[in-house]
C-alpha positions as CSV (number, residue, x, y, z in Angstrom):
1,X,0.0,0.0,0.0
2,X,1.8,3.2,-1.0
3,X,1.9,5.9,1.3
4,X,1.2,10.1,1.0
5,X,3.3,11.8,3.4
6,X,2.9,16.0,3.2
7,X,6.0,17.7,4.3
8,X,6.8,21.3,4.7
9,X,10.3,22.1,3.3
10,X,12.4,24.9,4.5
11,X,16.1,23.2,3.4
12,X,17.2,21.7,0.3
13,X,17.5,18.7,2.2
14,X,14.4,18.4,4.1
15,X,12.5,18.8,0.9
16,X,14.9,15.6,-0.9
17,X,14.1,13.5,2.2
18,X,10.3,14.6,2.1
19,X,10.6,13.5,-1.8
20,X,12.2,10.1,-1.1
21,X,10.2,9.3,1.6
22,X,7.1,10.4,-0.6
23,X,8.1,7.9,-3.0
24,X,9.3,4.7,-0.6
25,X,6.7,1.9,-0.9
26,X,7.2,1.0,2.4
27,X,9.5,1.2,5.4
28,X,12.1,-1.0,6.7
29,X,12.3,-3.2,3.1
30,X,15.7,-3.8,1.2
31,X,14.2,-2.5,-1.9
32,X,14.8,1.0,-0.8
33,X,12.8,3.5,-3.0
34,X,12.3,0.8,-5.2
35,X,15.9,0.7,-6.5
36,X,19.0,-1.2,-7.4
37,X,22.0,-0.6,-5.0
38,X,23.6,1.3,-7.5
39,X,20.8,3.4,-8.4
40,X,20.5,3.9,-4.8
41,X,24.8,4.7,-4.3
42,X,23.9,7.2,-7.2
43,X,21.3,8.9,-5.1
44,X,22.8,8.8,-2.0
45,X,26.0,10.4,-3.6
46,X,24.0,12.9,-4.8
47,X,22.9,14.0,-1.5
48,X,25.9,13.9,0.0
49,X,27.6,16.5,-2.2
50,X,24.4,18.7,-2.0
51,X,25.0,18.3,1.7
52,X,28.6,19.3,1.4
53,X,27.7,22.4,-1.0
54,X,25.1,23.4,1.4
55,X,26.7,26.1,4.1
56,X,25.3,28.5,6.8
57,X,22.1,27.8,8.4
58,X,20.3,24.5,7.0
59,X,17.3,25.2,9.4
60,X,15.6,26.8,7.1
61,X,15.9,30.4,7.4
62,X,15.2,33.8,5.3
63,X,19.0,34.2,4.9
64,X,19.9,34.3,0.7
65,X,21.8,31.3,-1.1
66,X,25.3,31.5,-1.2
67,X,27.1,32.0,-4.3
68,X,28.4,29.7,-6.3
69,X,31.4,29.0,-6.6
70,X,34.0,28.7,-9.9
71,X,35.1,25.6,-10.7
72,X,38.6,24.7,-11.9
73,X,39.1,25.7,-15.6
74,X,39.7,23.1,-18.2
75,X,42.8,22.4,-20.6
76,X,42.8,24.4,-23.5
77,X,41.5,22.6,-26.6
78,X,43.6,22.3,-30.2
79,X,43.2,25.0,-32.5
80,X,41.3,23.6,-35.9
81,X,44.0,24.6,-37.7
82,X,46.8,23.1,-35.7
83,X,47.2,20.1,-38.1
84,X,49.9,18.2,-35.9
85,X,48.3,19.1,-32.4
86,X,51.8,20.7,-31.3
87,X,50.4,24.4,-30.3
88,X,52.6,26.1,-32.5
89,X,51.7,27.6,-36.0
90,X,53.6,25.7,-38.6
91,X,54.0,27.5,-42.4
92,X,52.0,24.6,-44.0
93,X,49.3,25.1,-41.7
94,X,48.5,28.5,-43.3
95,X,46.2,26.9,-45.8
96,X,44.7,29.7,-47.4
97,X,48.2,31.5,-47.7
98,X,47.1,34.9,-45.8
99,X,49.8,35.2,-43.1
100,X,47.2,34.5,-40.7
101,X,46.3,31.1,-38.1
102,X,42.8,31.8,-38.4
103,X,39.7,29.4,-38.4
104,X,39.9,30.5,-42.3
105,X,42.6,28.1,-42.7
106,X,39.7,25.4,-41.4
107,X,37.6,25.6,-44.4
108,X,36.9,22.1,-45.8
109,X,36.7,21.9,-49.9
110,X,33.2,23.6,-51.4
111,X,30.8,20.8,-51.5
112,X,28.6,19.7,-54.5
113,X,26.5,22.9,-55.9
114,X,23.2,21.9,-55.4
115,X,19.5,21.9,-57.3
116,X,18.9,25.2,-58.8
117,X,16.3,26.9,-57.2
118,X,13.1,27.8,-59.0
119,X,13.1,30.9,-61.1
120,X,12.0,34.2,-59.5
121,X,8.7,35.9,-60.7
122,X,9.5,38.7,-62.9
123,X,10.3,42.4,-61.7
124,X,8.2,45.5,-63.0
125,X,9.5,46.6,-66.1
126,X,12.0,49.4,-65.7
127,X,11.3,52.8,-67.6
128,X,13.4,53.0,-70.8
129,X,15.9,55.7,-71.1
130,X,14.5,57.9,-73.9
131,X,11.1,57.9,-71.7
132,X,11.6,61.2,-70.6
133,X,8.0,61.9,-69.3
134,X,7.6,58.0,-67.3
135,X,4.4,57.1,-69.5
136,X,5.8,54.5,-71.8
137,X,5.1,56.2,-74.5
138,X,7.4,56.8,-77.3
139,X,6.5,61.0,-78.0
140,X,7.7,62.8,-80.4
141,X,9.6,64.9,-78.2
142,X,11.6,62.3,-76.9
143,X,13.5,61.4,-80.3
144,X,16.0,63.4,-79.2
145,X,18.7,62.7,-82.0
146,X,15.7,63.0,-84.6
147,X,16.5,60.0,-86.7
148,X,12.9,58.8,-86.4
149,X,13.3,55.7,-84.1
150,X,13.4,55.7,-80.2
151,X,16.2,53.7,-78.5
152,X,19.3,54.0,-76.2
153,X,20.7,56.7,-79.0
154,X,18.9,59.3,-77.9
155,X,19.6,59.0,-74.3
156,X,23.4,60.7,-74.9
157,X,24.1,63.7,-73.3
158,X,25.6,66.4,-74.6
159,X,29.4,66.1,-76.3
160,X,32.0,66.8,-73.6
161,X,35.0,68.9,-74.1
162,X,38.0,67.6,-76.4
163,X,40.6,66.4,-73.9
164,X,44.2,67.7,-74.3
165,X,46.5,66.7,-77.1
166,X,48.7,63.7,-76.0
167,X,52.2,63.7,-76.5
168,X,53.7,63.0,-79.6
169,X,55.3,59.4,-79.8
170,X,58.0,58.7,-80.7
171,X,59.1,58.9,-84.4
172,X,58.5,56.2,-86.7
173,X,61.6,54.1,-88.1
174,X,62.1,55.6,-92.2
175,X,60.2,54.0,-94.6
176,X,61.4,52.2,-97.6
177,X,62.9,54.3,-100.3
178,X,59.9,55.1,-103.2
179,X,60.6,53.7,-106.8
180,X,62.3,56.4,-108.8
181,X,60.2,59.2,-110.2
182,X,59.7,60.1,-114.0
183,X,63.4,61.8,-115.5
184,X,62.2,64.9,-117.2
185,X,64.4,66.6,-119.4
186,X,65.3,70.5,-118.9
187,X,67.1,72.0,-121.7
188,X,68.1,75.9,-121.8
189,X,69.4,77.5,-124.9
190,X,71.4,80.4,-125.1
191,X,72.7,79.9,-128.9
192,X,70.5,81.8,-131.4
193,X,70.9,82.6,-135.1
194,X,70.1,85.6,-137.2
195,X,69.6,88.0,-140.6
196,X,72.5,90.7,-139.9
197,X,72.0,93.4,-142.8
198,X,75.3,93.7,-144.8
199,X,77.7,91.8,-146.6
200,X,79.2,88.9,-144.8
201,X,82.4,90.1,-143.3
202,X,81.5,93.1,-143.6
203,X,82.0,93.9,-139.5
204,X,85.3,95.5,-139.0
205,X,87.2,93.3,-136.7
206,X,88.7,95.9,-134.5
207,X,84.7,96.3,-132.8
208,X,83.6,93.1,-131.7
209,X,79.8,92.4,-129.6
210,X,77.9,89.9,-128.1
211,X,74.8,91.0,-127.8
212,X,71.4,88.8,-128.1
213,X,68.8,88.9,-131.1
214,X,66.6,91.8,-131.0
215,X,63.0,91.2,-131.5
216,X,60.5,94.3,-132.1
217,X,62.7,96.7,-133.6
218,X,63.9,97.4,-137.5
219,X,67.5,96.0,-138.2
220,X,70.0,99.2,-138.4
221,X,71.4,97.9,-141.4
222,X,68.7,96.2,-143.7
223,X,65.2,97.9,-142.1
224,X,63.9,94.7,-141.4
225,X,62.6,93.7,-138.1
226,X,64.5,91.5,-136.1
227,X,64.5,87.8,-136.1
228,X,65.7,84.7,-134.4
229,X,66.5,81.2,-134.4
230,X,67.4,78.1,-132.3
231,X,67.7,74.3,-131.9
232,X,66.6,71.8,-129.2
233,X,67.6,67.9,-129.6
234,X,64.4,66.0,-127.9
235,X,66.6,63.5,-125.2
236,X,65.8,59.9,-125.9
237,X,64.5,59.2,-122.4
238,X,61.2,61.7,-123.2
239,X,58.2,59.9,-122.4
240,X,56.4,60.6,-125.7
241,X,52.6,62.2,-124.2
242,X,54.2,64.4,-122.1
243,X,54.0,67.7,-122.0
244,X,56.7,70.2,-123.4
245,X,57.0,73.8,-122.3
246,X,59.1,76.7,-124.4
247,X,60.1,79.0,-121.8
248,X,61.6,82.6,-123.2
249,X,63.5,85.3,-121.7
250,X,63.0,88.5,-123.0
251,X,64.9,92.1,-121.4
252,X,62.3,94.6,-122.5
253,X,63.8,98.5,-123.5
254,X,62.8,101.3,-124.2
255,X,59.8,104.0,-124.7
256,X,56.1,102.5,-125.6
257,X,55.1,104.0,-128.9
258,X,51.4,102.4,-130.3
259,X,49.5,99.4,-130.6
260,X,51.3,96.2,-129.0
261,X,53.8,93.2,-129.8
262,X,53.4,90.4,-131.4
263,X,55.6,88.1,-133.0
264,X,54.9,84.6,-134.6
265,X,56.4,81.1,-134.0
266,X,57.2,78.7,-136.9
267,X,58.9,75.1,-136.2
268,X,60.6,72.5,-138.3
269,X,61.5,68.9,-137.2
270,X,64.4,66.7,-138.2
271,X,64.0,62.7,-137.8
272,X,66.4,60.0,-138.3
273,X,66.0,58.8,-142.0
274,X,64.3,61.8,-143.1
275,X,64.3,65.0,-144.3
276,X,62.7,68.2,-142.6
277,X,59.2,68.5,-142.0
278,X,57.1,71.5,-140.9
279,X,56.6,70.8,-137.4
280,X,53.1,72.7,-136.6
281,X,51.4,75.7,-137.8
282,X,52.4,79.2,-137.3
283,X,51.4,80.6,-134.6
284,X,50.8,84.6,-133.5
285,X,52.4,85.2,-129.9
286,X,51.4,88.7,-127.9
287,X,53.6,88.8,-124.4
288,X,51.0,90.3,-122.2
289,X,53.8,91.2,-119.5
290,X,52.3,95.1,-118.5
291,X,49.1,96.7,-119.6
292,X,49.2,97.4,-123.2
293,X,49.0,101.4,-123.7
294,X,50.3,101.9,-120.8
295,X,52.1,104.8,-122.3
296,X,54.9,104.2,-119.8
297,X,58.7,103.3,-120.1
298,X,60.4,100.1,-119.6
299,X,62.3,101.7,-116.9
300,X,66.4,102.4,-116.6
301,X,67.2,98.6,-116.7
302,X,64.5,97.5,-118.4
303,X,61.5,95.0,-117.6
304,X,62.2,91.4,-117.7
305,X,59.5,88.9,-119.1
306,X,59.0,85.4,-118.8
307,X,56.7,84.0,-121.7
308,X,55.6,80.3,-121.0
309,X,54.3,77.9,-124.7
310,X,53.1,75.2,-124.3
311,X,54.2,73.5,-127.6
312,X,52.2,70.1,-128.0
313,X,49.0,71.0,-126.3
314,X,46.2,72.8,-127.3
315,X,47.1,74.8,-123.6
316,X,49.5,76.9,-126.0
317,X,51.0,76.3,-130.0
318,X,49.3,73.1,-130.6
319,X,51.9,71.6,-132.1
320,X,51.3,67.9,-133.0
321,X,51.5,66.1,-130.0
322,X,53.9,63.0,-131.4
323,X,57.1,64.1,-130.1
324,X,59.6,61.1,-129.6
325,X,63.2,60.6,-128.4
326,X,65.7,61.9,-130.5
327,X,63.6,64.6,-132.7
328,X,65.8,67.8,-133.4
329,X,63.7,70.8,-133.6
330,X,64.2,74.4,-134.5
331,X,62.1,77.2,-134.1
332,X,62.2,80.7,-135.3
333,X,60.6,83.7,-133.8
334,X,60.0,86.9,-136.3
335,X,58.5,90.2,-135.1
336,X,55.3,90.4,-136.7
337,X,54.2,93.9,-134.6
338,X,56.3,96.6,-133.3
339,X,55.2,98.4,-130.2
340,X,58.2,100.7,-130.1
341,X,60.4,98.7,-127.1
342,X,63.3,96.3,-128.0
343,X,62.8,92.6,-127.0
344,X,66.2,91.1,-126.1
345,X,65.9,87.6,-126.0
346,X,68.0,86.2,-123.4
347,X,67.6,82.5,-123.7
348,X,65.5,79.1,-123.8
349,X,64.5,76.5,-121.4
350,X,62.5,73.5,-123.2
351,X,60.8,71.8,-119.9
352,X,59.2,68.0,-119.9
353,X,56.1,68.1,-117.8
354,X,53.9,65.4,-117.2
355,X,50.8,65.0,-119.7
356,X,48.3,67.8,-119.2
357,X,50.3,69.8,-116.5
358,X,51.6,72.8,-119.2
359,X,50.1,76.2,-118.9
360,X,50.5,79.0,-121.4
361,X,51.9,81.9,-119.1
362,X,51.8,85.7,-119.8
363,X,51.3,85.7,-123.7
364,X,48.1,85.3,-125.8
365,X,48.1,82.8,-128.5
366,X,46.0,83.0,-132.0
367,X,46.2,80.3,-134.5
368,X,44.2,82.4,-137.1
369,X,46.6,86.1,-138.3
370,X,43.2,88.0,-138.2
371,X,41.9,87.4,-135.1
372,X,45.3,88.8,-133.4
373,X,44.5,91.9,-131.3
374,X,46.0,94.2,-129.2
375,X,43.5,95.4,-126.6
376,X,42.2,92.7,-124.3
377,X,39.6,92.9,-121.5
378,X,40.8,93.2,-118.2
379,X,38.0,93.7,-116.1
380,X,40.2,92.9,-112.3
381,X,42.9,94.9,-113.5
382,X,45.5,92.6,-113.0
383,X,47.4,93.4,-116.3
384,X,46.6,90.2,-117.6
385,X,44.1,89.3,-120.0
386,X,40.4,87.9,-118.6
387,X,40.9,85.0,-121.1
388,X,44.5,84.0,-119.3
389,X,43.1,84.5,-115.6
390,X,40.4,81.9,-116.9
391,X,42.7,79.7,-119.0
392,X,45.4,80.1,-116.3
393,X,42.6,79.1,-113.2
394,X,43.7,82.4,-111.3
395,X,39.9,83.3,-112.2
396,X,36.9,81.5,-112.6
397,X,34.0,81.7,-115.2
398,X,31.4,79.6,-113.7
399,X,28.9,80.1,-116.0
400,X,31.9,80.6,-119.4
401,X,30.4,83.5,-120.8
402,X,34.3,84.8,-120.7
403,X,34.1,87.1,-118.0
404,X,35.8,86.4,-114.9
405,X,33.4,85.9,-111.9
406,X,34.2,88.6,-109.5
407,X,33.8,91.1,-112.4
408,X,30.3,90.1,-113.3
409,X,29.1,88.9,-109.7
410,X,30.1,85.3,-110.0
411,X,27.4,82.3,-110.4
412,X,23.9,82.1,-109.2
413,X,23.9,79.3,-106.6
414,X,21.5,77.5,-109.0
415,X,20.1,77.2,-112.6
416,X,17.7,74.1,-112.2
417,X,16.1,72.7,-108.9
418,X,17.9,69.5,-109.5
419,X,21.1,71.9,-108.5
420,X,19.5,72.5,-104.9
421,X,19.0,68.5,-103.6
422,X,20.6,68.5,-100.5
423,X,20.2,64.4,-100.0
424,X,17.2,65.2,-97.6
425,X,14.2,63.5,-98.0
426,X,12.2,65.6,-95.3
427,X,12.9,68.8,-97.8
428,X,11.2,70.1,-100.6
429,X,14.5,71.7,-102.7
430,X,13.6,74.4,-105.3
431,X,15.7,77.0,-107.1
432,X,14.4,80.7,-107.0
433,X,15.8,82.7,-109.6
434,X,19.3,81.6,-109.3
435,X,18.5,81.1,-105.2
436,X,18.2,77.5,-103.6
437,X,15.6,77.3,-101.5
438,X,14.6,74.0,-98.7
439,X,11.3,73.9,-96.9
440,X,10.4,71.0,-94.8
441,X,7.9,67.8,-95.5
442,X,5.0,69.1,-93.6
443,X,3.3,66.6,-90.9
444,X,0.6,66.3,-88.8
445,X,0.9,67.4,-85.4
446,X,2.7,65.1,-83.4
447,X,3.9,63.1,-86.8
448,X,7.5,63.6,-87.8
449,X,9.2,63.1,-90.9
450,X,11.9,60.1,-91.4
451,X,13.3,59.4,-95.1
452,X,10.1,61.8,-96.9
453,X,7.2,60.0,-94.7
454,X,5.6,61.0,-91.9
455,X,5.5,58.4,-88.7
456,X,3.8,59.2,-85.8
């Protein structure tokens, strides 16, 4: 029959006696509490060292517990890291190579990646750059480069400033030497034949000159005007098609009387094997050096004037242009109008130019005796001819009605409306008496124009 005993506890141990006497089945038995001897040893121990903890009074009282006290501390465990258990940090056992003993040097190898995870649900669409006013709506205004689409292109700001120049590097090692350029040939003359009026040997010997032919004046002996000649071998390396460029020297004396001069240019050729052959047609040559009628003088020493012919182009005599290595040419020049100065004519240069770079300089050239004149228009008072500024390039005649165009206002900007397209398809391009004039595609409000249509 188990027994209910009701104590009042006012000790630890009181009340663990009340409990175990609470629990007893019955008194006096060897089955104390029911247990085995070492469940009972067990028990009993544990009494004993809550007896021995317990100090001060035991009866019960309102006195606090003691405190506890510390207990002994423990040996100090190994350090994960401390591979060979010897307390002392060894370089090998500084796995992840950072200086450092830490538990970082603990970390085991990454295991295997696992399952992907199930895809997220999809954020709110983000506003797009060019979206200026949030609404998602592509507006007109917000094509901000204009070329009639919206995307990332017209979100660019403004250009910045260029940066500074960098320094220069370093030069580059020379480059290979170019293949040899054409050899042009440059000949100058200063050998010239003439007419002298008189019997040969006629010139005492006691006065003896050098002097160079006189073109434009009347021989002192015979009353004819003067004349010359000379001779030019063609070199055999001439590229035939090239150009070829009579350069003459004239030292200009004397007063200005009338009218102007002109003298003409005859040629004959020599070739191998035959005999000689006219070489072009005459042609009427007027140096147009000063201002004809300029009723001046040449000055105390004289003008000097450079005449450039073209001989094988139509740029100047128009000679046939079938020149070859080793022609031998001669020329003769013969006054043909007398202006009152003396032409001395100093010398020659024959000059090779490639094809089509010859220019007729400072002269006039007329293939036909009646059309030579002396007046010519000079409308920008340069003292050379309109028709040479043109030929020469130092003017232009835009629309060739033979005046130079900043003497008769130049061009209009247009003739035909096709001469207005500026390559814009959102422009209507008209030309207004010599005026271009663009005016846009018109759209509808809102609508914009990209290549000639309107989008909205």
């Amino acid at each position: 029959m188990r027994r209910t005993l009701v104590f009042r506890c006012s000790a630890v141990v009181g009340c663990l006696l009340a409990a175990v006497m609470a629990i007893a089945p019955g008194c006096g038995s060897n089955d104390f509490l029911g247990l085995e001897d070492y469940q009972r040893d067990l028990l009993i121990g544990g009494l004993a060292a809550a007896l021995l903890m317990q100090q001060g009074d035991t009866t019960g009282g309102d006195d606090p517990a003691p405190a506890p006290i510390d207990g002994r501390d423990g040996e100090d465990g190994l350090s994960c890291w401390d591979l060979d258990g010897d307390g002392v940090a060894d370089p090998e056992e500084d796995v992840n190579g950072d200086g450092d003993f830490t538990a970082l040097d603990c970390v085991g190898a990454a295991g295997v990646d696992g399952p992907a995870g199930d895809d997220g649900q999809d954020g709110t669409p983000g506003l797009r750059c060019w979206d200026l006013d949030g609404d998602g709506v592509g507006d007109p205004g917000e094509d901000a480069n204009g070329d009639g689409m919206l995307d990332t292109r017209d979100c660019q700001g403004a250009t910045g400033e260029p940066g500074q120049d960098g320094s220069d590097g370093d030069d580059g090692s020379d480059g290979a030497d170019g293949a040899d350029g054409p050899e042009f040939f440059d000949i100058f003359i200063d050998d010239f034949f003439t007419v002298v009026g008189g019997p040969y040997g006629g010139l005492p010997v006691q006065f003896v000159f050098i002097a160079e032919p006189l073109l434009g004046v009347r021989d002192p002996f015979s009353g004819t005007t003067g004349v010359a000649g000379f001779r030019v071998a063609i070199p055999d390396w001439y590229e035939a098609g090239n150009d070829v460029t009579m350069r003459l020297f004239f030292h200009r004396t004397g007063e200005y009387e009338e009218s102007c001069f002109v003298f003409t240019v005859d040629g004959r050729r020599l070739r191998d094997g035959s005999d000689v052959e006219v070489y072009g047609e005459t042609r009427w040559v007027r140096p147009d050096a000063m201002e004809v009628g300029d009723g001046g003088t040449a000055g105390i020493l004289g003008t000097f004037i450079v005449v450039d012919l073209p001989i094988n182009t139509p740029a100047g005599l128009d000679y046939p242009d079938d020149l070859t290595g080793g022609d031998f040419l001669a020329f003769e020049l013969d006054t043909h109008q007398m202006d009152g100065y003396a032409y001395h004519l100093l010398g020659a240069e024959f000059i090779e130019l490639g094809a089509g770079s010859a220019a007729l300089s400072s002269a006039a050239v007329f293939a036909i005796e009646d059309d030579v004149a002396c007046s010519f228009e000079d409308c920008n008072g340069n003292g050379i001819s309109d028709a040479d500024d043109i030929l020469d390039e130092t003017s232009f005649d835009c629309n060739e009605n033979g005046i130079p165009d900043e003497c008769d206002g130049g061009c209009p900007e247009c003739l035909t409306d096709a001469d207005c397209d500026d390559d814009d398809l959102c422009t209507i391009d008209t030309c207004d008496q010599g005026t271009c004039v663009s005016v846009p595609v018109e759209c509808p409000d809102g609508w914009e124009c990209v290549n000639g249509e309107c989008i909205d």
